[in-house]
C-alpha positions as CSV (number, residue, x, y, z in Angstrom):
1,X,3.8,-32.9,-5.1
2,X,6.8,-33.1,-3.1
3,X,7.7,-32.2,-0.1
4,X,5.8,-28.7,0.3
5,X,5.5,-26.6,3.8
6,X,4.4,-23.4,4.3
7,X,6.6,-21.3,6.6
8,X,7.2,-17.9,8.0
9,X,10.0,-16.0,5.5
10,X,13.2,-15.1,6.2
11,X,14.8,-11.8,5.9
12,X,16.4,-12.8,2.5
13,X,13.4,-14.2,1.2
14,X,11.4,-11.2,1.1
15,X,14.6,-10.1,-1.8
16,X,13.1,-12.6,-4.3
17,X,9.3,-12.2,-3.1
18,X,9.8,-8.3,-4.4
19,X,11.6,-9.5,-7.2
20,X,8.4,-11.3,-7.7
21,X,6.3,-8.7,-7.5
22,X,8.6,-6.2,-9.9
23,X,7.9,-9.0,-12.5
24,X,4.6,-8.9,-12.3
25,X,4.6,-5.3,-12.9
26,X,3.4,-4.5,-9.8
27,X,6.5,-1.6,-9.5
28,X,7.0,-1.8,-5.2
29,X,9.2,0.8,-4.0
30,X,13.3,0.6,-3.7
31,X,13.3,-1.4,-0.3
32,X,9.8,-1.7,0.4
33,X,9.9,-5.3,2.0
34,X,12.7,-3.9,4.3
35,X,10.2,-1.9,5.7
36,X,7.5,-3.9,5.6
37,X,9.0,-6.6,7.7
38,X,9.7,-5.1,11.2
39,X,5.7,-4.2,11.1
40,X,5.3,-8.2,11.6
41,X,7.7,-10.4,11.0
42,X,5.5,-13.2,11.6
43,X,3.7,-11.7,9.1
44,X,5.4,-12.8,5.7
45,X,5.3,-16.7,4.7
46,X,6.4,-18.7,2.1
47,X,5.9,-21.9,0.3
48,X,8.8,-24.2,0.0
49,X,9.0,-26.8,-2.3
50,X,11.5,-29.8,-1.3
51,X,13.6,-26.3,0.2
52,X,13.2,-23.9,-2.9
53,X,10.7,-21.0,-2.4
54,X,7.6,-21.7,-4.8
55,X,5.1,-19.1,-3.3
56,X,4.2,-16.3,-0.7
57,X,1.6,-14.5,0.7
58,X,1.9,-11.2,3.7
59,X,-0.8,-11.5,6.4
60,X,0.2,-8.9,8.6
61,X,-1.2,-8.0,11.3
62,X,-2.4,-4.7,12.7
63,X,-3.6,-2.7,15.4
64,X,-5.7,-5.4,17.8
65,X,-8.4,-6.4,15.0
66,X,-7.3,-5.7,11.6
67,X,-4.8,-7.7,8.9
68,X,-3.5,-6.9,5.7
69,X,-3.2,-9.3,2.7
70,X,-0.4,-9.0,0.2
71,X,2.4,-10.9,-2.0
72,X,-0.2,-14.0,-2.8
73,X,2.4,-15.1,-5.5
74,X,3.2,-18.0,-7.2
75,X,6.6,-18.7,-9.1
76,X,4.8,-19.1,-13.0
77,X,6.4,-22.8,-13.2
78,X,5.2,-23.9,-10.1
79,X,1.3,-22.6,-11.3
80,X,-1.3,-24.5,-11.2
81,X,0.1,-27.1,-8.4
82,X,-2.1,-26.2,-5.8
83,X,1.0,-24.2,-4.2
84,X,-0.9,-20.7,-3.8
85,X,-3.9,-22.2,-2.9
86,X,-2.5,-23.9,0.5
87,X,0.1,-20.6,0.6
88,X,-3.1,-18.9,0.7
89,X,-4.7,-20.3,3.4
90,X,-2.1,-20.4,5.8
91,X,-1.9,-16.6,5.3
92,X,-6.2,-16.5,6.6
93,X,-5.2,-18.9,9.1
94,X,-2.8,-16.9,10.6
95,X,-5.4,-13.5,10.4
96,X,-8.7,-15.4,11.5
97,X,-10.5,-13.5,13.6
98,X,-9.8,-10.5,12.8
99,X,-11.1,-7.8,9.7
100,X,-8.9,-8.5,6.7
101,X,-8.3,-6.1,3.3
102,X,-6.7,-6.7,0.4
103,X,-5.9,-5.0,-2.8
104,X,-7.1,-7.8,-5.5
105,X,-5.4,-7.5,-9.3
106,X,-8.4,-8.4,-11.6
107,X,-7.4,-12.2,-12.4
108,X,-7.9,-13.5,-8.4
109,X,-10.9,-11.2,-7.5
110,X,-13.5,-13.9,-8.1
111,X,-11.5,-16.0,-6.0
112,X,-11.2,-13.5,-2.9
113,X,-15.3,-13.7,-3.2
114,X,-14.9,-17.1,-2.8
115,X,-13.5,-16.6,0.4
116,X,-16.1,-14.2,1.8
117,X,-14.1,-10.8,0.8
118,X,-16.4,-7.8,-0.4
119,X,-15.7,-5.3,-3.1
120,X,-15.1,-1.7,-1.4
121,X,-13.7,0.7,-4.0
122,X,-11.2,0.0,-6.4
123,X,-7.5,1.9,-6.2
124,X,-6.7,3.4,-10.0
125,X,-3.1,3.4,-10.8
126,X,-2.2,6.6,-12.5
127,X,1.8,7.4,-13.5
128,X,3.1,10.3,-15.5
129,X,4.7,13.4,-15.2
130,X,2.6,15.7,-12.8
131,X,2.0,19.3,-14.0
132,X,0.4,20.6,-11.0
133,X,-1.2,23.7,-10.4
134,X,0.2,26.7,-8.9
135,X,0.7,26.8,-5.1
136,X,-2.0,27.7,-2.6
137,X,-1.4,30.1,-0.5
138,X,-0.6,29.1,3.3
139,X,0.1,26.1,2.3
140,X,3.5,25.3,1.9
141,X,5.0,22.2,2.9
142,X,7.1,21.4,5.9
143,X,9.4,18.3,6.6
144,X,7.5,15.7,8.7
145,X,10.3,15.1,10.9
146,X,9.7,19.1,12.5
147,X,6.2,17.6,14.0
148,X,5.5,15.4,16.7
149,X,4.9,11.3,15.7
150,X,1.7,11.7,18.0
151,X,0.2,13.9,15.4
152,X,1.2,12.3,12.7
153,X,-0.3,9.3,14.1
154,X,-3.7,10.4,14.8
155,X,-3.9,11.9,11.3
156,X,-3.3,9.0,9.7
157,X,-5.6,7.0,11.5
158,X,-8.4,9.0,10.4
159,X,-7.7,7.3,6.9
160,X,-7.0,3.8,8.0
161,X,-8.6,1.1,10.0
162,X,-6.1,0.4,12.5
163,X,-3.0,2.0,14.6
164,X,0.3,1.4,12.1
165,X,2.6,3.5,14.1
166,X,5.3,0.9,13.3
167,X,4.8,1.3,9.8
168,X,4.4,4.6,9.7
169,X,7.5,5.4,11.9
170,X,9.6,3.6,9.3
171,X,8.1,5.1,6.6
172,X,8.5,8.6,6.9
173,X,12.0,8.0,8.2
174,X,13.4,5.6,5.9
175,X,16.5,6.4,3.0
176,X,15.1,7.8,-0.3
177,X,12.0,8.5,1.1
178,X,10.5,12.5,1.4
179,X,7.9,13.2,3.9
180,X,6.2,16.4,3.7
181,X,3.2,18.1,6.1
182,X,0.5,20.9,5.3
183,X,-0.3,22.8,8.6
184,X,-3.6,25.0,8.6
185,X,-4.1,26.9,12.1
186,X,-1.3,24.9,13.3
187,X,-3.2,21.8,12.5
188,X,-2.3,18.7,9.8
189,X,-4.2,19.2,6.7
190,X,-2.2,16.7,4.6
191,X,0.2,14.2,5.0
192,X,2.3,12.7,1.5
193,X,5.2,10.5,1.1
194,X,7.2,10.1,-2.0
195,X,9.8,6.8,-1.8
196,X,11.3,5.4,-5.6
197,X,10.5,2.6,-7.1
198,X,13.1,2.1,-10.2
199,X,11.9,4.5,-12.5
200,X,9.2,6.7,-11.1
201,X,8.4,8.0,-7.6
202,X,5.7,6.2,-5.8
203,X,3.5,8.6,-3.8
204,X,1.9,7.7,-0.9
205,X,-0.2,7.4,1.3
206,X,-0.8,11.2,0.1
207,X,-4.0,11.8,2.3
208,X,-5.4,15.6,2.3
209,X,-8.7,17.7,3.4
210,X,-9.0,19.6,0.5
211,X,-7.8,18.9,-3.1
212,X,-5.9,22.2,-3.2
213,X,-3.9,20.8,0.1
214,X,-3.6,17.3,-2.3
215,X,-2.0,19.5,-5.3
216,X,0.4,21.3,-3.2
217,X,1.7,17.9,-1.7
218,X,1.7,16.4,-5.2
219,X,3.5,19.1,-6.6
220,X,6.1,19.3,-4.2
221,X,6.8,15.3,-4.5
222,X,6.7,15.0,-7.9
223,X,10.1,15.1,-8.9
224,X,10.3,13.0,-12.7
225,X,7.6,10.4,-13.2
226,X,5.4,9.8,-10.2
227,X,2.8,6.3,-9.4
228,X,-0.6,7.1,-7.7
229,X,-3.1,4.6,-6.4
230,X,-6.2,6.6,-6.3
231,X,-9.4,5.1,-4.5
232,X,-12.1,5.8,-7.5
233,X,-14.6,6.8,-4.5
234,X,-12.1,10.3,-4.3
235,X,-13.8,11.8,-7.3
236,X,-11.5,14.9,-6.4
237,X,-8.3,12.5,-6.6
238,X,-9.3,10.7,-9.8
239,X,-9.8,14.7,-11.4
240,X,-6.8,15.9,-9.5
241,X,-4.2,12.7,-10.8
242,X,-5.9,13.5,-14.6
243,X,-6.1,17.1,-14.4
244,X,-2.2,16.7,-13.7
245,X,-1.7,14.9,-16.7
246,X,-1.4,11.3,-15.8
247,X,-2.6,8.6,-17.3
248,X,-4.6,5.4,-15.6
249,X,-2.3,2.3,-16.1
250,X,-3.8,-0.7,-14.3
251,X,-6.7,-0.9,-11.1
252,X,-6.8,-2.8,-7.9
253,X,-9.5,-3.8,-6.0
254,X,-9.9,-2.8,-2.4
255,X,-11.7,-5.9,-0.7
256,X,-12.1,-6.6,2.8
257,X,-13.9,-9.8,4.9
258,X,-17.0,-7.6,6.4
259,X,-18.3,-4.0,5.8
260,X,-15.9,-1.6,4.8
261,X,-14.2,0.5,7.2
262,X,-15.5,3.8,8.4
263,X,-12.4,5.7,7.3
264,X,-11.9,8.6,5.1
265,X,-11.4,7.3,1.5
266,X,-12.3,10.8,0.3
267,X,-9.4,11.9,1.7
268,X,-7.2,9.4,0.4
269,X,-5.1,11.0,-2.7
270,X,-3.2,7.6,-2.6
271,X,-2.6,4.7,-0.7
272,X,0.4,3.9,1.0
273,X,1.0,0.3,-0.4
274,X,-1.0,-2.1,-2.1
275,X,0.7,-4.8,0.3
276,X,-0.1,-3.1,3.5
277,X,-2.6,-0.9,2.7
């Protein structure tokens, strides 16, 4: 086998993990892992075979009991090795103890069961060029960076299971990326981000309290081909992303060790990452 340890990443490696990922056809945003890595840097390992990377996995964590599962990759030559396996379970090592979720592509879901995740929802991928309906009055969309983080921050929360104000900070904030607010009575009503990823704009998380609030945020991102990653318990997300005209390209799973979270999902239009959640 080699001389094979599994280690936290470096900067640089997290270049060829997304390259990875883009092969796969996973489509991660421009920059993604640049983001991703300040969140936890401890977070992001790798597998190195007599020096060369071989395999990676994320297990990052967040707020004070929660973790997030991504990049379980393997390069395809070094398949079948045992490689991911051990690459794997350094990344629940370094998350045991807490509540871990995952999005699982359909070839490793049996396996997650395996080690005690459970089926929440799965995340449809949708991509196409949005025609969106016509705006709703009172509510046009304002530039994030007008409002205060706090707020930002507590809305987001209601959608996910743990305080990513890290994450979150970056991500409205970074280069490329286009962060837009609906107010109601001087209250958030929806909160969307659109960042690219090569050809198409990724959007999310796009999270909203009514569909029309959803649209408006959609419309106003959408700008050329667009990616959503629609949980398929939003009924009103799956009708909105077809109604706009796109069409469902691949699904995820949404797994997590545990019951589910008590979050949201029907206010989720799309997730932020299927790396970080």
């Amino acid at each position: 086998m080699g001389d094979f340890v599994v280690a936290p990443a470096g900067v640089d490696d997290l270049g060829l993990i997304a390259q990875w990922a883009a092969a796969e056809g996973w489509l991660p945003g421009d920059g993604d892992e640049r983001l991703f890595f300040p969140v936890d840097p401890g977070g992001f390992l790798v597998g190195r075979l007599d020096g060369l990377v071989v395999s990676s996995i994320s297990a990052v964590r967040q707020g004070t009991g929660h973790g997030f599962l991504g990049f379980y990759l393997t390069a395809p030559d070094q398949r079948g090795r045992g490689y991911g396996l051990r690459t794997w379970q350094a990344g629940m090592r370094r998350l045991a103890g807490r509540h871990i979720g995952l999005d699982g592509v359909v070839a490793q879901q049996d396996n997650y069961r395996k080690s005690g995740f459970r089926h929440a929802w799965n995340n449809l991928r949708f991509r196409g060029t949005a025609r969106v309906q016509a705006a709703v009055p009172g509510t046009a969309p304002v530039d994030v960076r007008r409002l205060g983080f706090e707020d930002l921050a507590a809305y987001d929360r209601r959608f996910f299971p743990a305080r990513r104000d890290t994450f979150l900070a970056l991500w409205i904030s970074a280069p490329g990326h286009r962060a837009l607010a609906v107010l109601r009575d001087g209250k958030l009503a929806g909160l969307g981000v659109g960042r690219p990823a090569g050809p198409v704009v990724r959007i999310g998380p796009l999270h909203a309290d009514t569909p029309e609030i959803a649209a408006r945020l959609l419309g106003a991102l959408a700008s050329g081909p667009v990616v959503l990653d629609v949980p398929d318990r939003n009924r009103d997300g799956v009708e909105l992303a077809r109604a706009a005209g796109l069409e469902q390209i691949s699904e995820t799973a949404r797994m997590y060790t545990g019951e589910p979270p008590d979050i949201d999902v029907r206010g989720i239009y799309s997730v932020a990452s299927l790396e970080l959640g």
